[in-house]
N, C-alpha and C positions, 0 to 999 in steps of 0.2 A: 425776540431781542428787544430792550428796552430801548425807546430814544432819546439815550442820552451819550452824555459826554464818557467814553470809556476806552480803556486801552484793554483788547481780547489775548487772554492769556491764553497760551497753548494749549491743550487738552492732554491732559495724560493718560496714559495707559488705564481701563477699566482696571478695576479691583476685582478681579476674576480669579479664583483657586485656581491653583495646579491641578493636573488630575493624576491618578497613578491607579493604573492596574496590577491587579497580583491575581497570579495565578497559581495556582495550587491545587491541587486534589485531596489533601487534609484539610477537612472544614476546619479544625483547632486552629492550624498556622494560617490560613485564610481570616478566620477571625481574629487574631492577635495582632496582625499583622494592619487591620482594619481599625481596629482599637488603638494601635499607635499612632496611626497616620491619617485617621478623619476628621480630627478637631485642625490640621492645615491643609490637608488636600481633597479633591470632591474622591471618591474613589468607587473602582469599579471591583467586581471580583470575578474571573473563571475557573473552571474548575478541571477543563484539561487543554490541550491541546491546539485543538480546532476551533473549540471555542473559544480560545483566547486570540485566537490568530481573526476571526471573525469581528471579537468587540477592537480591536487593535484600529480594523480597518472600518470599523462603521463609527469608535468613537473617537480615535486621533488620540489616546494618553500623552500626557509628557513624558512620563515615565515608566516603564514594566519591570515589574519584580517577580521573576516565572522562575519556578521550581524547577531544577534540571530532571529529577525521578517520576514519571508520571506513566500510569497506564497508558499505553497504547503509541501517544505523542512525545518521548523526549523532549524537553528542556533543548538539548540543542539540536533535535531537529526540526523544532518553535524557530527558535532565533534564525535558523537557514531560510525557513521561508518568508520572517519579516525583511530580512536583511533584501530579500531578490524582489519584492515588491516596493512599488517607487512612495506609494503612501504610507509607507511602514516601516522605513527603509532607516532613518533618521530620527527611529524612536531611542532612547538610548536604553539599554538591558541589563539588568542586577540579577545576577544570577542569587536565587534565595535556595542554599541545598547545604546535607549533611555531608556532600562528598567533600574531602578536605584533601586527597593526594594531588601535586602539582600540576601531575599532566592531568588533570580532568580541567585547572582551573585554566592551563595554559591552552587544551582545546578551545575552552568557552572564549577566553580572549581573541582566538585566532578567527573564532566566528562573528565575532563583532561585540561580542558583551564589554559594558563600560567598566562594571566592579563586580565586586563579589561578597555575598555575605553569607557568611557559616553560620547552616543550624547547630547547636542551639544557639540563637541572638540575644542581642540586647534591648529594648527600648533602643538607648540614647544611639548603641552603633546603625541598628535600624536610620534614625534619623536624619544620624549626619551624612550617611553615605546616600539619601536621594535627597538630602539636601544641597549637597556637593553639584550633582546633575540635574538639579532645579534651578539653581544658581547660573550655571553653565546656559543653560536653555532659555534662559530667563535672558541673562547675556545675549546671548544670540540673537535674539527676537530683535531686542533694542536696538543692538546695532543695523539688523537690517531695514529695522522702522525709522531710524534715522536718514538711511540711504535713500530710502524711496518716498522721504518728506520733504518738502520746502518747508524750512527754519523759520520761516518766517512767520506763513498765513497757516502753517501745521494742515494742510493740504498737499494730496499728493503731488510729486515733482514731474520733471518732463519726462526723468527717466521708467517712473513709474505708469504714466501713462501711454507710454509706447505698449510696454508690456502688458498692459490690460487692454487696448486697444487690439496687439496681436490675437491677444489671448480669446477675445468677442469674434474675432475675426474669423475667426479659422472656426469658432463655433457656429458660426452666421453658414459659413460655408457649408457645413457639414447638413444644418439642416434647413438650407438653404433660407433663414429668420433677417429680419431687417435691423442692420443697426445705425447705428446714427452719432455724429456729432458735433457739436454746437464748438465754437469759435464768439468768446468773447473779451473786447478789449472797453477801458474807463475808458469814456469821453473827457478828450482836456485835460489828461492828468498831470501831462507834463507843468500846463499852467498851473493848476493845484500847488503841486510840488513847488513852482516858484512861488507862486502867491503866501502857502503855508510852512513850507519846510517836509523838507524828507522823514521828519518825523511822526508828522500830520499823515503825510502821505502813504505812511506804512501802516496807522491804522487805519485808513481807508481801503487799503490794500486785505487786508487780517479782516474788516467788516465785510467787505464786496465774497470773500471765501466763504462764508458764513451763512453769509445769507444764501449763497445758491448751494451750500451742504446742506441747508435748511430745506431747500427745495427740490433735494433729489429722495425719493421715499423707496428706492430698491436698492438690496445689499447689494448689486452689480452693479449699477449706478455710479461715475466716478467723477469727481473734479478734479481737477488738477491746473497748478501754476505753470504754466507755457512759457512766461518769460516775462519782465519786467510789469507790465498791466495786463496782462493778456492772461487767460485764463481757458481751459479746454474741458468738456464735457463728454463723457462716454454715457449714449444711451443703448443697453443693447434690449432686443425685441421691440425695438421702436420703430415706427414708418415716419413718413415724413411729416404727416399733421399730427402725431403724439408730439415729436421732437419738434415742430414750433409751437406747441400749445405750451411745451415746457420752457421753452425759450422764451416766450411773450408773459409767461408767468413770472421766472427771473427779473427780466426787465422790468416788469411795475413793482416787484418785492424790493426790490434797488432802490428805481425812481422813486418810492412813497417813502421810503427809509429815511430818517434828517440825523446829522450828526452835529452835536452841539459842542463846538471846540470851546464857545463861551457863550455865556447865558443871553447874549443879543447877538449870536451871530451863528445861527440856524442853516446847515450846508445841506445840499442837496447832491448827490452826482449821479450820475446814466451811464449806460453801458448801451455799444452797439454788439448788435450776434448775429453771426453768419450759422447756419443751419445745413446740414448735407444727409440724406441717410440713403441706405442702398440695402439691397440684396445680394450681398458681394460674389463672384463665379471666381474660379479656379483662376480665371486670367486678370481678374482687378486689383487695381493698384491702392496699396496703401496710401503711398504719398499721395496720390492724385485726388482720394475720395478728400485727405484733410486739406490739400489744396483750393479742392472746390467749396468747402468747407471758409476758407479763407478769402476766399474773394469775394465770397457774399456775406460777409464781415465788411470786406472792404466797400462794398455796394453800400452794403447798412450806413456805415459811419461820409458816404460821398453824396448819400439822398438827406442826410442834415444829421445823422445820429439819435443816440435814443430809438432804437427801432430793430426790426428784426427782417431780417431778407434770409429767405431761403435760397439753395442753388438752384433750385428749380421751380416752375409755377407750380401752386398748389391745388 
């Protein structure tokens, strides 16, 4: 990040293709079918049954376009076993087939399929109709990226780090692995805020996210806004001298950091961090590990600030 004078714009959504699987056991409709839809979506292809139900769960599509007539596997006895698996569960289904009497179509809706497209197709009906449930999916996604974001610093929220927290948790447990989390709050922001304005203050708020998303380098890895200045870190497979080396790391990425509101007036701010990590048992407490986590925060910022105190000797 450069240092200079800047207000951090949100981060939008990568420009990632959709993806759609089609299944089919006619290489011809398999190719056609591939030829319409690979210049917008990444696309995958199987060729019956099992295998489609395989790439479903190892590749996550957004979309599946599965033939109901196939050797061996049904079309709708596909959709029965995506529908009962929880990774597969919420993929949405276009049935692609030449049966065209109502009760085959009203089966297939009863099993979970979203629409329907009659061989022989179109190009454009192709299209529209998994662009209909691109859309939808698309939809979806946003809104619950919204839910689980702070508006502001576009960091995850409180509520989202509960649930990643649980979610390390109960993994920590299983193989009995160490996780850890950091607890940090700005030094003096309150003053900040009077001296600069709430405006200042928010991008100090948006730089301080930044810089420590900058310094988390695993896709488990999580920051999140806790609340006003405060800020919360999920390290998982971390001990406790990983999670303060990453904490004392933070801290001098911050402290070296200068924000220029105006060209002779060069700001500098700190952050203190409270450090906790465990090997959590069947009987440990959530609340307590981020409580202890919080006190040696509070240690941090009561031995002068700018500093890192772990909950326990290192």
């Amino acid at each position: 990040m450069d240092n200079k004078n800047h207000v951090l714009e949100l981060e939008e959504t990568p420009n990632i293709k959709n993806s759609i699987l089609i299944v089919d056991d006619d290489g011809l409709i398999a190719q056609a079918l591939t030829h319409i839809l690979s210049p917008e979506y990444t696309v995958y292809v199987a060729r019956d049954g099992q295998d489609a139900i395989d790439v479903a769960r190892e590749m996550n599509p957004d979309v599946i376009l599965l033939d109901v007539l196939m050797p061996g596997m049904s079309g709708f006895h596909v959709i029965s076993v995506l529908k009962n698996m929880a990774e597969t569960r919420d993929i949405p289904v276009i049935f692609v087939t030449g049966l065209d009497s109502a009760k085959d179509e009203e089966k297939g809706l009863i099993l979970g399929a979203a629409d329907y497209i009659h061989k022989p197709f179109t190009p454009a009906i192709v299209k529209l109709r998994v662009s209909n449930q691109i859309k939808i999916i698309n939809q979806m996604r946003l809104i619950h990226r919204m839910s689980v974001t702070d508006s502001l610093t576009n960091v995850a929220n409180r509520r989202q780090f509960n649930s990643h927290l649980e979610q390390e948790w109960k993994r920590s447990v299983r193989f009995q692995s160490s996780v850890s989390v950091l607890m940090l709050d700005i030094d003096h922001f309150k003053v900040f805020n009077d001296n600069f304005g709430h405006i200042q203050g928010d991008i100090v708020l948006q730089t301080v996210a930044n810089l420590i998303k900058d310094m988390l380098k695993r896709p488990r890895d999580l920051v999140a806004r806790w609340g006003g200045e405060e800020f919360a870190v999920v390290l998982p497979d971390t001990n406790m001298h990983g999670a303060y080396k990453v904490a004392e790391d933070i801290r001098i990425a911050i402290e070296n950091y200068v924000l220029l509101f105006k060209e002779d007036m060069p700001i500098r701010i700190t952050v203190s961090i409270g450090v906790n990590s465990l090997v959590p048992g069947q009987h440990s407490s959530v609340d307590r590990f981020i409580s202890d986590a919080d006190k040696a925060l509070y240690q941090a910022k009561g031995a002068g600030r700018n500093r890192v105190f772990a909950s326990e000797p290192l």
